[in-house]
C-alpha positions as a Markdown table, in Angstrom:
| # | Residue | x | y | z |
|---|---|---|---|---|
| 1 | Unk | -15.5 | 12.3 | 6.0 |
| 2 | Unk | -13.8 | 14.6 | 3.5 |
| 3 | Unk | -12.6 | 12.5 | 0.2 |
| 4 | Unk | -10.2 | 14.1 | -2.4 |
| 5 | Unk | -10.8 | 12.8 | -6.0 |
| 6 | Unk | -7.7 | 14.3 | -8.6 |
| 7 | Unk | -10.2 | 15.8 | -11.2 |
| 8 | Unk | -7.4 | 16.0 | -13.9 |
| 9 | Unk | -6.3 | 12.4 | -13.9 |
| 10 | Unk | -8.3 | 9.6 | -16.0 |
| 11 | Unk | -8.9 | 8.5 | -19.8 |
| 12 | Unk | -12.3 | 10.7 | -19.2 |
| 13 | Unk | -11.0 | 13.9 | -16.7 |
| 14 | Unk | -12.4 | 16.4 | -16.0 |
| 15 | Unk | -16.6 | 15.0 | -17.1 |
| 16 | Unk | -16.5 | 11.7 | -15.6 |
| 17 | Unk | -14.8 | 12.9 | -12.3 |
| 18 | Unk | -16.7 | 15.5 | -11.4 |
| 19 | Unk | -20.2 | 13.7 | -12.9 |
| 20 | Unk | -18.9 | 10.7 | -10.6 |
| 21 | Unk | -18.3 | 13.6 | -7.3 |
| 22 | Unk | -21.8 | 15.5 | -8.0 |
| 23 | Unk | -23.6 | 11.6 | -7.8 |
| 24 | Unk | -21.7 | 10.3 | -5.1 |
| 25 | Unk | -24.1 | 11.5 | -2.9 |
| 26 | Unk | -26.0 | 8.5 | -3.2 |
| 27 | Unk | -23.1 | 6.7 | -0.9 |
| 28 | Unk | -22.2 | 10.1 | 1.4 |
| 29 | Unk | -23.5 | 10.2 | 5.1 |
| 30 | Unk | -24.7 | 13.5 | 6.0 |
| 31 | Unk | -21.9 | 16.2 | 6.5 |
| 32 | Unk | -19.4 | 14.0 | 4.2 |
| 33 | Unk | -17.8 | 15.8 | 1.5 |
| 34 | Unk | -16.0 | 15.4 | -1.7 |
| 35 | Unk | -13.2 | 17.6 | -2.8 |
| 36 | Unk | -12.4 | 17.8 | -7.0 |
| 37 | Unk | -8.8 | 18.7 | -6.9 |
| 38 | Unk | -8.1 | 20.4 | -10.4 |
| 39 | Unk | -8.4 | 23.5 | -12.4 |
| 40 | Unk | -11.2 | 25.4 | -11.2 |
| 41 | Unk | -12.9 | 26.9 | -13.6 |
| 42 | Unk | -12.9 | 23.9 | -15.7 |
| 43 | Unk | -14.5 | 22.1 | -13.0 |
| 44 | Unk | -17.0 | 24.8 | -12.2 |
| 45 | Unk | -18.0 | 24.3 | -15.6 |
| 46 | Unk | -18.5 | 20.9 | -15.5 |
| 47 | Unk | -20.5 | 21.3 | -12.9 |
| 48 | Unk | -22.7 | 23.5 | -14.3 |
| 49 | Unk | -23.8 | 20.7 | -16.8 |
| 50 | Unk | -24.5 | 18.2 | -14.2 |
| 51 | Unk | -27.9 | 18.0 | -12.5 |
| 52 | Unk | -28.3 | 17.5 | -9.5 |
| 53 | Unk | -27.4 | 18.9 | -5.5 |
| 54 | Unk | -23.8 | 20.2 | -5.1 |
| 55 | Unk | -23.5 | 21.1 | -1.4 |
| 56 | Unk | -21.4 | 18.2 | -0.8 |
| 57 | Unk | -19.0 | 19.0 | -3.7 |
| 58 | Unk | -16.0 | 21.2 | -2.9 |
| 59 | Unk | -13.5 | 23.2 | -5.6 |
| 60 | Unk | -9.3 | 23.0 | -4.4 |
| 61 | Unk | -7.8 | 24.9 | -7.2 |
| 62 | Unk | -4.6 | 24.1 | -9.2 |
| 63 | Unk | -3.7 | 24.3 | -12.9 |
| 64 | Unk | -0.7 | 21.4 | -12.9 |
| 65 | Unk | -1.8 | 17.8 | -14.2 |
| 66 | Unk | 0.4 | 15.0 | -14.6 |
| 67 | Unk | -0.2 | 13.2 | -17.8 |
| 68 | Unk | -0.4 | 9.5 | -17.8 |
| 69 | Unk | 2.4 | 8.9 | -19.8 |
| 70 | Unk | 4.9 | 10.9 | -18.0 |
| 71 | Unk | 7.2 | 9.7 | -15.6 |
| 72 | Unk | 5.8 | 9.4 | -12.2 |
| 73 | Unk | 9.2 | 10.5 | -9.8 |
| 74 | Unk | 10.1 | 13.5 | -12.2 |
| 75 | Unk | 6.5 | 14.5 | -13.0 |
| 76 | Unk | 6.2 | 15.1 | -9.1 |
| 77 | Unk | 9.4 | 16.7 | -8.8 |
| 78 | Unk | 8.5 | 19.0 | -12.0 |
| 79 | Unk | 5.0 | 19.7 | -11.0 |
| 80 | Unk | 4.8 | 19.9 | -7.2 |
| 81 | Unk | 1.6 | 21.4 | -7.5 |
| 82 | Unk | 0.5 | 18.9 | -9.8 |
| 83 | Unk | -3.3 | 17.5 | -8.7 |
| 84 | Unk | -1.9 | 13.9 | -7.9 |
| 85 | Unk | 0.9 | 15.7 | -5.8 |
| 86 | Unk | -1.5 | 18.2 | -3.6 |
| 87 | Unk | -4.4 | 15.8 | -3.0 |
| 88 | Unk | -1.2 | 13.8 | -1.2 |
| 89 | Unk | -0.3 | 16.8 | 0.2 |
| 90 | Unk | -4.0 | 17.6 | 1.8 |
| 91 | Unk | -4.5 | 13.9 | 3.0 |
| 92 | Unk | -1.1 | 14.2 | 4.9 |
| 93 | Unk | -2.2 | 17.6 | 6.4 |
| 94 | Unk | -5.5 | 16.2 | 7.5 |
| 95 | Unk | -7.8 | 18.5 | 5.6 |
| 96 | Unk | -8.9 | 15.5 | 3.4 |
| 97 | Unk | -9.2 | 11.4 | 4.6 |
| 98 | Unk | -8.5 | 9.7 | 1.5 |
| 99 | Unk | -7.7 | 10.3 | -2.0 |
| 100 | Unk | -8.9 | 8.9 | -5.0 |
| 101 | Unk | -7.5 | 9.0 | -8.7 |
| 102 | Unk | -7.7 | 7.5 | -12.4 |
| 103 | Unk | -4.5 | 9.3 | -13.8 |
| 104 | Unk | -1.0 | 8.0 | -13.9 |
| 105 | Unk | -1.2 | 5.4 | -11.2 |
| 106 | Unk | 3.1 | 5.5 | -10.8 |
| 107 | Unk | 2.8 | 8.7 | -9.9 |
| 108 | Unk | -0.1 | 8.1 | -7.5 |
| 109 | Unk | 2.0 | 5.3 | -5.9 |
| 110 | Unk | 5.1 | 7.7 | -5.5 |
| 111 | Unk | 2.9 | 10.6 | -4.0 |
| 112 | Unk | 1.1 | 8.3 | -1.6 |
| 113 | Unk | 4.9 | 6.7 | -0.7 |
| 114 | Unk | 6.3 | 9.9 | -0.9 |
| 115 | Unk | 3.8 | 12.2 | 1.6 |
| 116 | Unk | 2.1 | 9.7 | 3.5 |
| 117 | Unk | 4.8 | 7.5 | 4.0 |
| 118 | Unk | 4.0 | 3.9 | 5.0 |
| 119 | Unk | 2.1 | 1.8 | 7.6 |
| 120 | Unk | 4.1 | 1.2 | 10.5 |
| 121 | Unk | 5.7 | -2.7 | 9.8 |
| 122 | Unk | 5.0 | -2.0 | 6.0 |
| 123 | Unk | 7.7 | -2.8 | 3.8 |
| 124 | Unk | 6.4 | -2.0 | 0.4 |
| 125 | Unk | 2.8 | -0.5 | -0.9 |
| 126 | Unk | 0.5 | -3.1 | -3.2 |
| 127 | Unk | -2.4 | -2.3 | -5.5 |
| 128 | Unk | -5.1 | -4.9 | -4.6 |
| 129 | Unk | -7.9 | -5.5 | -7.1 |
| 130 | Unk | -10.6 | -7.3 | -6.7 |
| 131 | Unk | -11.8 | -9.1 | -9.9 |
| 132 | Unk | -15.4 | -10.8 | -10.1 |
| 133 | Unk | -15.8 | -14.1 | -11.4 |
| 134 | Unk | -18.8 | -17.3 | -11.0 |
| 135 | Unk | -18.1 | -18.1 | -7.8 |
| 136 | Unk | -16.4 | -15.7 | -4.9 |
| 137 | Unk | -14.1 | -12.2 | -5.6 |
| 138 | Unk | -10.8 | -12.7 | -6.0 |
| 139 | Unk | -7.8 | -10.2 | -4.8 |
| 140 | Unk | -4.8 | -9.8 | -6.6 |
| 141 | Unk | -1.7 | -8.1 | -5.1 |
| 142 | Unk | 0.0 | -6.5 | -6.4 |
| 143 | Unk | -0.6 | -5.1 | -9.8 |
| 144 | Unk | 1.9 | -2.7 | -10.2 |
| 145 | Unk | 2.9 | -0.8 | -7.5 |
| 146 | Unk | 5.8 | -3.0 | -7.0 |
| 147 | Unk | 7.8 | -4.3 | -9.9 |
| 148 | Unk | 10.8 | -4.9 | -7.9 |
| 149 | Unk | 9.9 | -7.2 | -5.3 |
| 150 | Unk | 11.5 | -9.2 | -2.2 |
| 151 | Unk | 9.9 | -12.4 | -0.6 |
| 152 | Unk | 9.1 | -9.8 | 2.4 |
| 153 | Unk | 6.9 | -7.8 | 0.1 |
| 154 | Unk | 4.8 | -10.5 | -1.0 |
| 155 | Unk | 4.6 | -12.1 | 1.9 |
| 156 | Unk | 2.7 | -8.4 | 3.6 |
| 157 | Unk | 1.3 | -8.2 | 0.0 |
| 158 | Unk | -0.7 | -12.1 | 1.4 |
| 159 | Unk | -1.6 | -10.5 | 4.5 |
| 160 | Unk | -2.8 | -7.5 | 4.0 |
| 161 | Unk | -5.2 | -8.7 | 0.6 |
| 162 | Unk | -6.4 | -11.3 | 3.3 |
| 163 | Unk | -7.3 | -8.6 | 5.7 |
| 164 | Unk | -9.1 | -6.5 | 3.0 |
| 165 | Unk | -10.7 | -9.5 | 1.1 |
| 166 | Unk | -12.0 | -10.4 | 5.0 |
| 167 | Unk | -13.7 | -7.3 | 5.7 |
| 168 | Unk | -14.5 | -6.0 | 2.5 |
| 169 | Unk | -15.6 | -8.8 | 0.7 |
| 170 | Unk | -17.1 | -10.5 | 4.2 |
| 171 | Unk | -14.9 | -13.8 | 3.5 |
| 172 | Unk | -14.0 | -15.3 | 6.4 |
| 173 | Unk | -10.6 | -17.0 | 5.7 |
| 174 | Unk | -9.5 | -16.3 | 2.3 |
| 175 | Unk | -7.2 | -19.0 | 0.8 |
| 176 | Unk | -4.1 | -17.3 | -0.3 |
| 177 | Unk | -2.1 | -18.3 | -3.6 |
| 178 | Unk | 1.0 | -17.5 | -4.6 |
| 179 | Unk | 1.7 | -17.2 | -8.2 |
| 180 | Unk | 3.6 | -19.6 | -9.9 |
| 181 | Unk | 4.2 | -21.7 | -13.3 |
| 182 | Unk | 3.0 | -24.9 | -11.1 |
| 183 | Unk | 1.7 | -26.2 | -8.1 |
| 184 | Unk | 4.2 | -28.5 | -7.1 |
| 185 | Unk | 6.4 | -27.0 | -4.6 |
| 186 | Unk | 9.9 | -27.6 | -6.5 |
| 187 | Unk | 8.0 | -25.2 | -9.1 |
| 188 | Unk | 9.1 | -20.8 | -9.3 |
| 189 | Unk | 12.0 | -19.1 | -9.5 |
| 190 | Unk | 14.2 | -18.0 | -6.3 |
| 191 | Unk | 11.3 | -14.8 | -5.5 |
| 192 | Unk | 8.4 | -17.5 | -5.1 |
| 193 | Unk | 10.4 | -20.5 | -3.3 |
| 194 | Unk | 11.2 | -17.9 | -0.6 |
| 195 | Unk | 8.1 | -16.3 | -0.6 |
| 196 | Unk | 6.5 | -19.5 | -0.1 |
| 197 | Unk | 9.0 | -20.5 | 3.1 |
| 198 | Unk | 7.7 | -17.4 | 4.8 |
| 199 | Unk | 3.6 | -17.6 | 3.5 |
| 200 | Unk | 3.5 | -21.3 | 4.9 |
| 201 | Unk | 4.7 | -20.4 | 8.4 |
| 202 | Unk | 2.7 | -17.5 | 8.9 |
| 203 | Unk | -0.1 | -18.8 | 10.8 |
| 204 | Unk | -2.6 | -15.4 | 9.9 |
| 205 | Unk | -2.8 | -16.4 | 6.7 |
| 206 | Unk | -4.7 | -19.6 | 4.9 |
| 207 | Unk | -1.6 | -20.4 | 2.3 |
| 208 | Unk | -2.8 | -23.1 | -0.1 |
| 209 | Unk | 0.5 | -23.2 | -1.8 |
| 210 | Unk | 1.3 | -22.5 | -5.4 |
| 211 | Unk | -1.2 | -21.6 | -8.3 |
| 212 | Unk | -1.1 | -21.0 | -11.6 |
| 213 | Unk | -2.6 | -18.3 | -13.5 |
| 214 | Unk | -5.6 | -20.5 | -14.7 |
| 215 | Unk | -6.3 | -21.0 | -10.8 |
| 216 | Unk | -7.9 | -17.6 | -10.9 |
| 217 | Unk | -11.2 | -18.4 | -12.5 |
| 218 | Unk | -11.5 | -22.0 | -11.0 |
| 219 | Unk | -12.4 | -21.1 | -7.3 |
| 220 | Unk | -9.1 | -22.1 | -6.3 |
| 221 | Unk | -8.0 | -19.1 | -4.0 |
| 222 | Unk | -9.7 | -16.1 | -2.9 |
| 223 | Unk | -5.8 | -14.0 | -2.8 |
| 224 | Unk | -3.4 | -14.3 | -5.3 |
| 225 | Unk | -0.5 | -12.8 | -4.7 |
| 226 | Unk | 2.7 | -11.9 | -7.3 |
| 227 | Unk | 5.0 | -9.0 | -8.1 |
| 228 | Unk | 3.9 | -5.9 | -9.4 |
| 229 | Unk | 5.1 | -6.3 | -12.6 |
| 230 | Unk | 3.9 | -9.9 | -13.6 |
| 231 | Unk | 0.4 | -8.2 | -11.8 |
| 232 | Unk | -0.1 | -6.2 | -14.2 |
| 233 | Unk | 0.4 | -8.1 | -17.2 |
| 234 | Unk | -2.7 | -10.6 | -15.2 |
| 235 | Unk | -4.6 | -7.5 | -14.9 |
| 236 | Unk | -4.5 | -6.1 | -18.9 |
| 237 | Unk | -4.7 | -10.2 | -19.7 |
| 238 | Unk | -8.1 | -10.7 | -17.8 |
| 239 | Unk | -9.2 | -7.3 | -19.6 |
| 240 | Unk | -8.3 | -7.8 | -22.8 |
| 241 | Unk | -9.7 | -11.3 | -22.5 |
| 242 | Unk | -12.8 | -11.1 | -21.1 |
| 243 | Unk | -14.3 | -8.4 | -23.6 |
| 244 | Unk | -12.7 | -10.5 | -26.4 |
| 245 | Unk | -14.2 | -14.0 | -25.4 |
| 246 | Unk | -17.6 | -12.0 | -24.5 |
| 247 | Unk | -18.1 | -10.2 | -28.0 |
| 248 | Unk | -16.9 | -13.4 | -29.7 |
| 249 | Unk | -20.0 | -15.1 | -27.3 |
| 250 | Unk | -22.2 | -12.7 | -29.0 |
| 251 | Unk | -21.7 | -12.8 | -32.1 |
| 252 | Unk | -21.9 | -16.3 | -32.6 |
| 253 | Unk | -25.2 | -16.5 | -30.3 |
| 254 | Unk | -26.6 | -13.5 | -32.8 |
| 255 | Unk | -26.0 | -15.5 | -36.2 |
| 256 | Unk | -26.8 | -19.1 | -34.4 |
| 257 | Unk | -30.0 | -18.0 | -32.3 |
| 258 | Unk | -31.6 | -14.8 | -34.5 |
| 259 | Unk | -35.1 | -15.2 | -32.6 |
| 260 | Unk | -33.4 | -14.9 | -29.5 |
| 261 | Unk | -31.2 | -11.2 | -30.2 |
| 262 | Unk | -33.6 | -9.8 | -27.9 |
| 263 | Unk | -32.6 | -11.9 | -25.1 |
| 264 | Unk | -29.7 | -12.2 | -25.9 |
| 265 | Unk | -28.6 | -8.3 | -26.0 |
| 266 | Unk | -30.1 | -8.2 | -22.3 |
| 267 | Unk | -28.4 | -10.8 | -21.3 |
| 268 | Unk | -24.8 | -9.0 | -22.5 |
| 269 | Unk | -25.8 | -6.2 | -20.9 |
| 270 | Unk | -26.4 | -7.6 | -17.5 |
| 271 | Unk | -22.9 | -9.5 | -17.8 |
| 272 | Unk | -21.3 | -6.5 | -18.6 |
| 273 | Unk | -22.7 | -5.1 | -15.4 |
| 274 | Unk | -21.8 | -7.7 | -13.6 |
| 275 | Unk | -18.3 | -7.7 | -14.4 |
| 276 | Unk | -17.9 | -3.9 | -15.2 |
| 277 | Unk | -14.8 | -2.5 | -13.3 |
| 278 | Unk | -16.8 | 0.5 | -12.8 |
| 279 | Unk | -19.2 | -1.6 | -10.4 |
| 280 | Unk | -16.1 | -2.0 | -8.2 |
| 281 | Unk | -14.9 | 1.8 | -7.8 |
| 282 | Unk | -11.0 | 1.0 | -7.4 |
| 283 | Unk | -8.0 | -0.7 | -6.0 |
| 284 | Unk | -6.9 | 0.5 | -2.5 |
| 285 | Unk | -2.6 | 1.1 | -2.5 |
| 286 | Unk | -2.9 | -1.0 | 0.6 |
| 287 | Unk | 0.2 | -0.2 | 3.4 |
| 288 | Unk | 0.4 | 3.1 | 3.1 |
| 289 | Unk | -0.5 | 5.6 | 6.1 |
| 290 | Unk | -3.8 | 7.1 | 4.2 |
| 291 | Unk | -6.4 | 5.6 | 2.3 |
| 292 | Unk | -5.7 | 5.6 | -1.8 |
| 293 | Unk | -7.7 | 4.6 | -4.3 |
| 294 | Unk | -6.5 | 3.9 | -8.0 |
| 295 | Unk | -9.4 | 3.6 | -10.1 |
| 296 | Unk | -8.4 | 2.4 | -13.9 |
| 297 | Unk | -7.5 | 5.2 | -16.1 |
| 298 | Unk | -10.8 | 4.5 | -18.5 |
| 299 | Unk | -13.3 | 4.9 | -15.5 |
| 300 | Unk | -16.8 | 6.7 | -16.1 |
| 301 | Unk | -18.6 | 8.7 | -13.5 |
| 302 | Unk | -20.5 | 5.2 | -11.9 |
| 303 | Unk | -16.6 | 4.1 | -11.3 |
| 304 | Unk | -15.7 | 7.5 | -10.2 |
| 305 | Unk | -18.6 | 7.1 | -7.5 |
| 306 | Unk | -18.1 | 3.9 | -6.1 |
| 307 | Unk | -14.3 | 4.4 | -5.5 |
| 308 | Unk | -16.2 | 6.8 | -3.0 |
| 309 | Unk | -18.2 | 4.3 | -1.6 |
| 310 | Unk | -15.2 | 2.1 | -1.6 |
| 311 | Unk | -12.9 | 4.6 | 0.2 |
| 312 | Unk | -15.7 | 5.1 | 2.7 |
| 313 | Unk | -16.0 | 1.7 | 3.7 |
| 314 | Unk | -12.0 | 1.2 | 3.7 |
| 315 | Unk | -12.3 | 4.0 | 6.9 |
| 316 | Unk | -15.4 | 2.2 | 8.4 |
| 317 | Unk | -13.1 | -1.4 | 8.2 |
| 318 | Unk | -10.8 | 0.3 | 10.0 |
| 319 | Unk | -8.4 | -1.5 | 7.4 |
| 320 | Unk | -5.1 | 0.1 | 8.3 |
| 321 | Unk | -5.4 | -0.5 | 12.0 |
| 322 | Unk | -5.7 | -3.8 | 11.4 |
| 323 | Unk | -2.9 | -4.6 | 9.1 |
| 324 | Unk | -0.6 | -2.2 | 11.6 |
| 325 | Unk | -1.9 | -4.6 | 14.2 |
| 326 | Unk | -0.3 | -7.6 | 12.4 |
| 327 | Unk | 2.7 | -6.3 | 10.7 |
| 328 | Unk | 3.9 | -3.7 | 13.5 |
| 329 | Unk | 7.5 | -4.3 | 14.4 |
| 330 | Unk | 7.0 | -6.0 | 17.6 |
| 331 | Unk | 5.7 | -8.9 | 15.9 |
| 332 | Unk | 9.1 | -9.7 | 14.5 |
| 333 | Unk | 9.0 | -8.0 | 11.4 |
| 334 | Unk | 11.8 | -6.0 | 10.4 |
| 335 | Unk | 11.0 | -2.9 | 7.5 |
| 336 | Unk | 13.0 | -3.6 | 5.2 |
């Protein structure tokens, strides 16, 4: 398998990606490769200060990056040789089988639309992440690929997180949500009461009914699905939160429980592991023709790697074929 990672785009590009590509070989079968897609010579010499085999790491030249605040559709237009724009490019030509990145994820979501088109039966693309909590992962789709929706959208948006959650998370009939502001069924504007019509009479899916956004944490649902725009404010919310509410933990266990720092700092340490983004690699751009990956813009090079690992296992799931199998046309759907 040949995996493209954009080496220009992130918080932390070029280090962290092409740190991330050298140690990736800890999840690479034997003849897998990974391509850095970026300005060459910086990436050579980024290489040179990593330690470590690079057989497995290959060099695609080009000096256009898209910035992360720049507008996705015009960036690509402007920069058609932009990193973002030529790994979709490669992917589409076959020379690599998925495509990771940590820069500007609109622009990501347009090449992927753009050059690999969509699943066959696909209306719309959805970012699904996968967010840890006590008991089982939950999925959320879609966090921002989408900010326009229809009730068609979500509705795929239910079906394929349940396929992924099923085969990547090994649950075997996740409960889907759908995101409202209460469970009762009279509850959600015109987007979720139609949404809801269609989630409850598809019989591949587990609908539960309405949640709200507290649901998340309360092993409610294993898929929660919502437009891409409310998405993303869930998905910044549960960041900002859960660093806030764990360094406010710690500091009031430090001044309370002095003899106990010791324990205490290992303890925060393994709960940041255990709910580190990083840990989880990225969010697939499930529905389109490819395999994506949109790792947050802030990833270091243990996120870079596992977005590897997470892209590998995507292709081993055989994830598209299975969500083509259920949301091909002659099911009844109509791509819209």
């Amino acid at each position: 398998m040949r995996i493209g990672i954009d080496a220009m785009g992130g918080d932390r590009a070029p280090d962290e990606q092409v740190k991330g590509a050298v140690a990736a070989r800890e999840v690479l079968d034997e003849g897998d490769k990974v391509l850095l897609i970026g300005d060459e010579s910086v990436i050579r010499k980024c290489l040179e200060d990593c330690p470590g085999t690079h057989e497995h790491v290959e060099i695609r030249h080009t000096d256009q990056k898209i910035e992360m605040g720049e507008s996705p559709v015009e960036a690509l237009r402007a920069k058609p040789t932009s990193s973002i724009a030529l790994m979709a490019e490669l992917h589409r030509d076959g020379q690599i089988d998925a495509c990771i990145s940590a820069g500007n994820t609109g622009a990501c979501v347009a090449a992927a639309q753009m050059r690999l088109r969509r699943l066959r039966g696909v209306h719309r693309p959805g970012i699904a992440i996968v967010t840890p909590t006590f008991w089982t992962p939950v999925a959320v789709c879609d966090v921002g690929a989408n900010v326009n929706c229809r009730p068609s959208h979500l509705h795929q948006y239910g079906v394929m997180s349940s396929i992924y959650l099923r085969v990547m998370c090994n649950i075997d009939s996740p409960r889907v949500g759908l995101l409202s502001i209460g469970q009762e069924d009279a509850k959600g504007n015109t987007l979720v009461k139609e949404t809801r019509d269609l989630l409850k009479n598809d019989s591949n899916i587990r609908f539960i009914g309405n949640v709200e956004g507290r649901d998340l944490f309360r092993d409610v649902c294993d898929v929660i699905i919502c437009d891409g725009f409310v998405g993303n404010v869930v998905l910044k919310l549960i960041e900002g939160m859960a660093a806030s509410v764990l360094e406010g933990m710690l500091r009031e266990l430090a001044e309370s429980m002095p003899s106990q720092a010791k324990a205490i700092l290992q303890a925060s340490t393994d709960l940041r592991g255990k709910y580190d983004y990083n840990e989880y690699g990225g969010a697939p751009l499930l529905g389109v023709a490819g395999i994506c990956i949109i790792c947050h813009g802030a990833s270091n090079h243990r996120g870079i790697m596992n977005a590897v690992r997470v892209a590998k296992d995507f292709a081993s799931y055989h994830v598209n074929e299975q969500i083509t199998k259920l949301l091909s046309p002659d099911r009844g759907t109509r791509d819209e």
